[in-house]
Biopython code that builds the backbone (N, CA, C, O; Angstrom):
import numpy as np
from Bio.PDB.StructureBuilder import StructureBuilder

atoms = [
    (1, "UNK", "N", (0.817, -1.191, 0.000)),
    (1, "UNK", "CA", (0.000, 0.000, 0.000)),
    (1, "UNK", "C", (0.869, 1.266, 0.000)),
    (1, "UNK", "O", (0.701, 2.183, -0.804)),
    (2, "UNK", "N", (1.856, 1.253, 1.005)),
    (2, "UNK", "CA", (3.135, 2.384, 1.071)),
    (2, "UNK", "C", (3.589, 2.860, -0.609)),
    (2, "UNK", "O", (3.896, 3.965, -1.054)),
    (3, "UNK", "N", (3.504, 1.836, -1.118)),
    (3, "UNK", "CA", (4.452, 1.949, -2.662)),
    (3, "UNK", "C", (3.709, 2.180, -3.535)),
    (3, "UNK", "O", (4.159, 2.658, -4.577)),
    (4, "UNK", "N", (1.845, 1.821, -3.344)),
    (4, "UNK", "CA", (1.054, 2.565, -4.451)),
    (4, "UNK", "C", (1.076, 3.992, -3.890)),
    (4, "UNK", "O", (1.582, 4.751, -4.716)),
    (5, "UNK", "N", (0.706, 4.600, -2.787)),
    (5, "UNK", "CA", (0.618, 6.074, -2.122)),
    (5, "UNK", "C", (1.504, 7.134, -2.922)),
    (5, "UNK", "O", (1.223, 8.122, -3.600)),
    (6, "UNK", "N", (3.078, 6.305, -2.435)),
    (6, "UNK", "CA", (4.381, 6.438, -2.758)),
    (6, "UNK", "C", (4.076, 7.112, -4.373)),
    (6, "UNK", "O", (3.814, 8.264, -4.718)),
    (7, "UNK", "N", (4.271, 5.580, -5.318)),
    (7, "UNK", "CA", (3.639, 5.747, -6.744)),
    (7, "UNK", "C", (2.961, 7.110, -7.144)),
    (7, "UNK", "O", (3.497, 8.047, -7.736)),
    (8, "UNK", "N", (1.617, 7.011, -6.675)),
    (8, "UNK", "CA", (0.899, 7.993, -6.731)),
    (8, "UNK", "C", (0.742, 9.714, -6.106)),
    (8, "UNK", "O", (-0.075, 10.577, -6.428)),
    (9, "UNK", "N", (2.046, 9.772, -4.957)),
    (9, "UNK", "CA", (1.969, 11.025, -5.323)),
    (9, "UNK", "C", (3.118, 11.782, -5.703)),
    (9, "UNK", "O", (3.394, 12.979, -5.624)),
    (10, "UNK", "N", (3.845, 10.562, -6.229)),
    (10, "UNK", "CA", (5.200, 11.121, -7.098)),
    (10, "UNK", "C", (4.608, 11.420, -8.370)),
    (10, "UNK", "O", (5.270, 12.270, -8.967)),
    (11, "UNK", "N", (3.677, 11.054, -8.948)),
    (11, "UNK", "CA", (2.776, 10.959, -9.885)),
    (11, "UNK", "C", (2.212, 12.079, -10.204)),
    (11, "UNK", "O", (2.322, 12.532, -11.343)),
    (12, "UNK", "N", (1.598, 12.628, -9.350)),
    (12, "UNK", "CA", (1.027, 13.882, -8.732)),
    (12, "UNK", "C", (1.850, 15.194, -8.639)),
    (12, "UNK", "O", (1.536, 16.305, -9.067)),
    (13, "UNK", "N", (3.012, 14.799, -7.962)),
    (13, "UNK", "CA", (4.249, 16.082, -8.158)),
    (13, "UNK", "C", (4.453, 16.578, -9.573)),
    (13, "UNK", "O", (4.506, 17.646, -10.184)),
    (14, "UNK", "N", (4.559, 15.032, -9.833)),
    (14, "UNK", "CA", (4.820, 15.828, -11.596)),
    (14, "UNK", "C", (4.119, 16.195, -12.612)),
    (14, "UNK", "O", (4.612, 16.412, -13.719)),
    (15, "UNK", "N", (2.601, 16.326, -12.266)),
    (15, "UNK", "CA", (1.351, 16.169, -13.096)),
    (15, "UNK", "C", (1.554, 17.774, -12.213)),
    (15, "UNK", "O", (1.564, 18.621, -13.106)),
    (16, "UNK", "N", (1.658, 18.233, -11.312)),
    (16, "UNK", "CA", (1.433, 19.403, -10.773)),
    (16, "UNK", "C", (2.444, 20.048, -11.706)),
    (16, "UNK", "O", (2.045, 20.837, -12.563)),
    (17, "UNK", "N", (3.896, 19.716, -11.571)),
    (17, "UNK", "CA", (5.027, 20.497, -12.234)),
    (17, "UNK", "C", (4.821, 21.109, -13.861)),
    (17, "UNK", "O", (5.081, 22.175, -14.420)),
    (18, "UNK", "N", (4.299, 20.002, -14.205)),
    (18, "UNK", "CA", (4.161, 19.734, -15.752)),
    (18, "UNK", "C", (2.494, 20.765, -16.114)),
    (18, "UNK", "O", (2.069, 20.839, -17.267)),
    (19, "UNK", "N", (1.954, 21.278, -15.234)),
    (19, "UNK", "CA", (0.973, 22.157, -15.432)),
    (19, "UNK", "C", (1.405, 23.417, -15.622)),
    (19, "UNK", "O", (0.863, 24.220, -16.382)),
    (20, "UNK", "N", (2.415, 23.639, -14.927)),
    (20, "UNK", "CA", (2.987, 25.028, -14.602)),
    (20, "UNK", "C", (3.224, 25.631, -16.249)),
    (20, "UNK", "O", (3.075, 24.928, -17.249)),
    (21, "UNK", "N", (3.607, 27.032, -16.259)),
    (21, "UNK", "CA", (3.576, 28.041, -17.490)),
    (21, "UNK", "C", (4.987, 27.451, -17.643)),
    (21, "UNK", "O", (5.796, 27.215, -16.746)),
    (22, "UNK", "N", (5.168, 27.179, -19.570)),
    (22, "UNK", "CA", (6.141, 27.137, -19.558)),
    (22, "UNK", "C", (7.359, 27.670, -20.139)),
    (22, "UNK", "O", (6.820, 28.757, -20.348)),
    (23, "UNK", "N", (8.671, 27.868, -20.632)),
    (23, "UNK", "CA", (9.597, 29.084, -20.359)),
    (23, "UNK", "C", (9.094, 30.366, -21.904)),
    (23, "UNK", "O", (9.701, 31.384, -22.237)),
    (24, "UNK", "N", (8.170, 29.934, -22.355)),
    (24, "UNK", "CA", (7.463, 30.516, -23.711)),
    (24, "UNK", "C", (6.688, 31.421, -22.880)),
    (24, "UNK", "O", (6.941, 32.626, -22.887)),
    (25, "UNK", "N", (5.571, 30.829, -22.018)),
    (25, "UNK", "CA", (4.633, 31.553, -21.533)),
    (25, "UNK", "C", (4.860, 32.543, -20.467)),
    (25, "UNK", "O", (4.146, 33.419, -19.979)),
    (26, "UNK", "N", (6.010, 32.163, -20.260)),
    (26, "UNK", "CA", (7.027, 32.982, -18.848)),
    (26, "UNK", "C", (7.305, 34.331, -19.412)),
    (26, "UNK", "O", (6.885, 35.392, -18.950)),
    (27, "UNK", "N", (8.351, 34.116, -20.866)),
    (27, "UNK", "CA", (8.642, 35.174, -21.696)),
    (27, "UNK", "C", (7.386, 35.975, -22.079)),
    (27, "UNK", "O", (7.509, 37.198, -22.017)),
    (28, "UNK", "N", (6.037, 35.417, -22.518)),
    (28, "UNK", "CA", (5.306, 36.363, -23.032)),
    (28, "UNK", "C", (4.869, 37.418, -22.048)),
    (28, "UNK", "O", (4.681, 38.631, -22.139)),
    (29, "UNK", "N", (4.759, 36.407, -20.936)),
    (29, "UNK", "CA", (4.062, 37.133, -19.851)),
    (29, "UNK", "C", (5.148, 38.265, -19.297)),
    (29, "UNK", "O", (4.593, 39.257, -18.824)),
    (30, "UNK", "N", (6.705, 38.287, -19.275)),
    (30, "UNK", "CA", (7.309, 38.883, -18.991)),
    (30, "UNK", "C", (7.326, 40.155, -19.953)),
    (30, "UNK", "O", (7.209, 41.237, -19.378)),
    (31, "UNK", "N", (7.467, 40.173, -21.460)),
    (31, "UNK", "CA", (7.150, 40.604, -22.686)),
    (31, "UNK", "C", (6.048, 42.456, -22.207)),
    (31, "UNK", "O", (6.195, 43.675, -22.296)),
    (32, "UNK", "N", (4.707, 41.101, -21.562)),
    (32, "UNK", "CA", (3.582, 41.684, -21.453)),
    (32, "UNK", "C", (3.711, 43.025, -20.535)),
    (32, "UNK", "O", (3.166, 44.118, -20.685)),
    (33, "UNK", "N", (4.482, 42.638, -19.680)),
    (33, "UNK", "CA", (4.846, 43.430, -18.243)),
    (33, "UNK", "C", (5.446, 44.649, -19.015)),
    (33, "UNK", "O", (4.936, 45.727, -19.323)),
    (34, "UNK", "N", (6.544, 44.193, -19.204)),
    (34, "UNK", "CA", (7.134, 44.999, -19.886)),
    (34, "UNK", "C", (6.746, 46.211, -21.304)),
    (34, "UNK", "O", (6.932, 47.427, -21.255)),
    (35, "UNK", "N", (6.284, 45.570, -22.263)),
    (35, "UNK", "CA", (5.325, 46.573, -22.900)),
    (35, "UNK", "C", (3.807, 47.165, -21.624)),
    (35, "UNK", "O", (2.911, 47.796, -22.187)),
    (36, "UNK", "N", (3.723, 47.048, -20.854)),
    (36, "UNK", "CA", (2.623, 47.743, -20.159)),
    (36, "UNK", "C", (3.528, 48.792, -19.437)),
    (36, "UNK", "O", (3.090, 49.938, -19.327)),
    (37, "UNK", "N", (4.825, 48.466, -18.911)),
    (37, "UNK", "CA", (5.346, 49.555, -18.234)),
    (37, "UNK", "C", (5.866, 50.848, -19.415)),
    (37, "UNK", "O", (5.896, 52.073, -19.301)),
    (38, "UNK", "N", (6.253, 49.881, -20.603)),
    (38, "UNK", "CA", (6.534, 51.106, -21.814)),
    (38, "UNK", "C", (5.208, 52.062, -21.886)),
    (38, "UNK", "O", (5.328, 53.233, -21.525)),
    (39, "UNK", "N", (4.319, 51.719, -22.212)),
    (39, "UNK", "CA", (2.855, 52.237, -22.374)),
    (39, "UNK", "C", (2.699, 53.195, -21.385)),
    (39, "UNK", "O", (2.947, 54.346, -21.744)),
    (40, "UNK", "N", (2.307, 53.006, -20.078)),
    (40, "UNK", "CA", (2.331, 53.771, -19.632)),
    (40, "UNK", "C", (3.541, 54.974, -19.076)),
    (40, "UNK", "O", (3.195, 56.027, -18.542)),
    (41, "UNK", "N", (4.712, 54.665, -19.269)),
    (41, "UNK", "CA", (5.331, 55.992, -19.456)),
    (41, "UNK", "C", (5.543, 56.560, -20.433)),
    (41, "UNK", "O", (6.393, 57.449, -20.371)),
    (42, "UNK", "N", (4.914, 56.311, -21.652)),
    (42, "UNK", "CA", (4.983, 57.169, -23.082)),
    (42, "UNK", "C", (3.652, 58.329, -22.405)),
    (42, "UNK", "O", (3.562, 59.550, -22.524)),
    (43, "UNK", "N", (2.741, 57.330, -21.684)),
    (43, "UNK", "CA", (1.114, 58.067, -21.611)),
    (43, "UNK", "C", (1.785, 59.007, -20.571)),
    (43, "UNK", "O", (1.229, 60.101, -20.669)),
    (44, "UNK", "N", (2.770, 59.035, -19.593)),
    (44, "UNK", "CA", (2.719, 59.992, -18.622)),
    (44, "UNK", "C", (3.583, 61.433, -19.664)),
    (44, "UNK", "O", (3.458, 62.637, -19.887)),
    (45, "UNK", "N", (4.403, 60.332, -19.999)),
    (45, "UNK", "CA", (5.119, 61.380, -20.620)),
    (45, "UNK", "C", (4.309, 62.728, -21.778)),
    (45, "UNK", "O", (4.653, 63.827, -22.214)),
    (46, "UNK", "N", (3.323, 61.996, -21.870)),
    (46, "UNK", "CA", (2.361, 62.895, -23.303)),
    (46, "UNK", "C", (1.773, 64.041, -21.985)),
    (46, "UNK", "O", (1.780, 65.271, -22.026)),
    (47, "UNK", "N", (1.371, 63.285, -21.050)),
    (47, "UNK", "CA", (0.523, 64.061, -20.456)),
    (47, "UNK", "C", (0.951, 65.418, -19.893)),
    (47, "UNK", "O", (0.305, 66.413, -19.564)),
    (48, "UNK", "N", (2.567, 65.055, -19.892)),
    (48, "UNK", "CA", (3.564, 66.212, -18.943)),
    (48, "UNK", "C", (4.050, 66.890, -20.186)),
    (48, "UNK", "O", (4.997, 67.624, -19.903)),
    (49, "UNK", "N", (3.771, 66.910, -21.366)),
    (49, "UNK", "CA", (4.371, 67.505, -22.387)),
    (49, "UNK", "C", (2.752, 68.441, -22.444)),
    (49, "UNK", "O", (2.516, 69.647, -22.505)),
    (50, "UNK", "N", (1.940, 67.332, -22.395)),
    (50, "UNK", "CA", (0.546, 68.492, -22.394)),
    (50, "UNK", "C", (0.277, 69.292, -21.534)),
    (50, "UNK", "O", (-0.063, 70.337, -22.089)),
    (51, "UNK", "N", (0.232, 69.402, -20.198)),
    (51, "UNK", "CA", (0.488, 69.761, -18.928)),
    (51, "UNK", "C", (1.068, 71.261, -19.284)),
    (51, "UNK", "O", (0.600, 72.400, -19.284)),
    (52, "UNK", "N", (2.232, 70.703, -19.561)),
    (52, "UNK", "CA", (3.769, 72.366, -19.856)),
    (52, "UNK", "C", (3.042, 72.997, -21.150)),
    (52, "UNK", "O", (2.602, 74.108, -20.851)),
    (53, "UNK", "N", (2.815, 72.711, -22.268)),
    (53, "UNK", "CA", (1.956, 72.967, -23.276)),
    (53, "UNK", "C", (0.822, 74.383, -22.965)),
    (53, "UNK", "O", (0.888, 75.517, -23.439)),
    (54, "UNK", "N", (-0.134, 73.834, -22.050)),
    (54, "UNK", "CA", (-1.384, 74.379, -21.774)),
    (54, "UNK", "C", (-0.699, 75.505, -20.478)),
    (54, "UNK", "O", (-1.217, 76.589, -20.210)),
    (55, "UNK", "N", (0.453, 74.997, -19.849)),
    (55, "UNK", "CA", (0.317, 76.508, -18.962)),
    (55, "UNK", "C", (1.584, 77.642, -19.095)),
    (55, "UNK", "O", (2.011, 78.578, -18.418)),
    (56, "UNK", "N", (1.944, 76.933, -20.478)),
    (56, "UNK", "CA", (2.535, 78.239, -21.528)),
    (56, "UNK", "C", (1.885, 79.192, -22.284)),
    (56, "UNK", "O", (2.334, 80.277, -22.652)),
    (57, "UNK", "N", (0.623, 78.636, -22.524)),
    (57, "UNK", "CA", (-0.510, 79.013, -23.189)),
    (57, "UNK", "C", (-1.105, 79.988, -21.974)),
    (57, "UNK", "O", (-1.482, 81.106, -22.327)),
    (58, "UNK", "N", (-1.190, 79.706, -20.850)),
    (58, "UNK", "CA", (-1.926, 80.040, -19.940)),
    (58, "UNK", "C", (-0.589, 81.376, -19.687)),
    (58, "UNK", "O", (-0.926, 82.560, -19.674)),
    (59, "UNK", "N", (0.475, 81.074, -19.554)),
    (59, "UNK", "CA", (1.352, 81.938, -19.165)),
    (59, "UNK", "C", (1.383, 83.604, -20.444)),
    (59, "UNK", "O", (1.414, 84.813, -20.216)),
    (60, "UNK", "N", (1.357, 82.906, -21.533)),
    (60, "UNK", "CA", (1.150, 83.972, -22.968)),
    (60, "UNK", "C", (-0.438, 84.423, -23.380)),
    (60, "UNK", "O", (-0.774, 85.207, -24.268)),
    (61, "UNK", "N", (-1.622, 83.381, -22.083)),
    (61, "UNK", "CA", (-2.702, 84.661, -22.497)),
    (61, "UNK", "C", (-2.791, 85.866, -21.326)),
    (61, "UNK", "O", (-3.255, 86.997, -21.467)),
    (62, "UNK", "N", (-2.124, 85.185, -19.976)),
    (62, "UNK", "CA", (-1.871, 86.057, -18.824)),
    (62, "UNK", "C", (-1.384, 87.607, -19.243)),
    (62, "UNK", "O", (-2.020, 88.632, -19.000)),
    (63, "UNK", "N", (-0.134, 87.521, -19.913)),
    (63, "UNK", "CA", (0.716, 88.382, -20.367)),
    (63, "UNK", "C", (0.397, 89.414, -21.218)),
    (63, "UNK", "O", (0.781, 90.580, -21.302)),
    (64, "UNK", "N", (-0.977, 88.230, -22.294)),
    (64, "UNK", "CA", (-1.410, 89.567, -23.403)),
    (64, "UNK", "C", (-2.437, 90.034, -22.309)),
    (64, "UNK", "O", (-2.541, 91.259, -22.241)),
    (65, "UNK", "N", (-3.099, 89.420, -21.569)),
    (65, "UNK", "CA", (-4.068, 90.233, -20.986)),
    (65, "UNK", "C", (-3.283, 91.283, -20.252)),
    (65, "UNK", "O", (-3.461, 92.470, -20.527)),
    (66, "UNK", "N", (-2.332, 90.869, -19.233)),
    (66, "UNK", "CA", (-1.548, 92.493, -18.986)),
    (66, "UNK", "C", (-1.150, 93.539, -19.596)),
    (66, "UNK", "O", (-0.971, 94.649, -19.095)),
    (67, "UNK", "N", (-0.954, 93.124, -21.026)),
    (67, "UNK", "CA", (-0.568, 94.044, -22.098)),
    (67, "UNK", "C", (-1.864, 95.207, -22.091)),
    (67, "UNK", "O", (-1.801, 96.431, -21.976)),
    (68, "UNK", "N", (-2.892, 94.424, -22.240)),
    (68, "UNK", "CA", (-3.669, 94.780, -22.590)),
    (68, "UNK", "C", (-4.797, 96.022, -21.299)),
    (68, "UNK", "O", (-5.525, 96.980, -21.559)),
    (69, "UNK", "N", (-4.523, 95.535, -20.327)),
    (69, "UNK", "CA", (-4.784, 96.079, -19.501)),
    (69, "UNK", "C", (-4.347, 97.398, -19.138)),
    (69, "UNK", "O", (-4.916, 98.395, -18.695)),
    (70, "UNK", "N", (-3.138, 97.100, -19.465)),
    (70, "UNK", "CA", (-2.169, 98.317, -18.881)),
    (70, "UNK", "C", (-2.319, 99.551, -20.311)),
    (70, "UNK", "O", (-1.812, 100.665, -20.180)),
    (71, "UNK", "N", (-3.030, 99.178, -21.557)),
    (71, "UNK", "CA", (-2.798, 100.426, -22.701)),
    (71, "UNK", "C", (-4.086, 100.710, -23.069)),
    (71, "UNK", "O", (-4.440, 101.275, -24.104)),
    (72, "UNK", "N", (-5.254, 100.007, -21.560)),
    (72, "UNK", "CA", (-6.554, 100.615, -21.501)),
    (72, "UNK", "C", (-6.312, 102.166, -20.564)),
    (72, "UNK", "O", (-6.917, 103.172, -20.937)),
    (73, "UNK", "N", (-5.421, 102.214, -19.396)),
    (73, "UNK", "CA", (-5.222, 103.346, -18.376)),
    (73, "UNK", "C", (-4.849, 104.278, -19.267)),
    (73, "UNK", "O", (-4.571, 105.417, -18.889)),
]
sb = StructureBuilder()
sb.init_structure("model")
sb.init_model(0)
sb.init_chain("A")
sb.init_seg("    ")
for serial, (resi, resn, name, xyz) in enumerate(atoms, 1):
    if name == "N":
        sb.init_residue(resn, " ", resi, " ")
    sb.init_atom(name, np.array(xyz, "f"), 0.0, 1.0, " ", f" {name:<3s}", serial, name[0])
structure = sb.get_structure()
């Protein structure tokens, strides 16, 4: 009985092992990680280019409005 148990859950170890992802699915999944971390720092990066963008804009309508203010007096 010891040696069927035995048998059977050496059997088992390797029916478990042999389920596992294997060094293909490791890479994609690593792949995956990796293009998601690219992705999102292209997206931060757009956002901080848009960010500086809009309060240059904000800085050059400030300015005409002072212009403008000041050659109403």
């Amino acid at each position: 009985m010891k040696k069927v148990l035995s048998t059977l859950l050496v059997a088992g170890m390797f029916a478990v092992v042999a389920c596992g992802p294997s060094a293909e699915e490791k890479a994609a999944t690593e792949k995956a990680v990796q293009d998601s971390i690219a992705t999102a720092e292209q997206a931060a990066k757009a956002a901080a280019e848009q960010a500086s963008m809009q309060d240059s804009m904000n800085t050059v309508v400030d300015s005409t409005a002072a212009v403008v203010d000041s050659l109403k007096k």
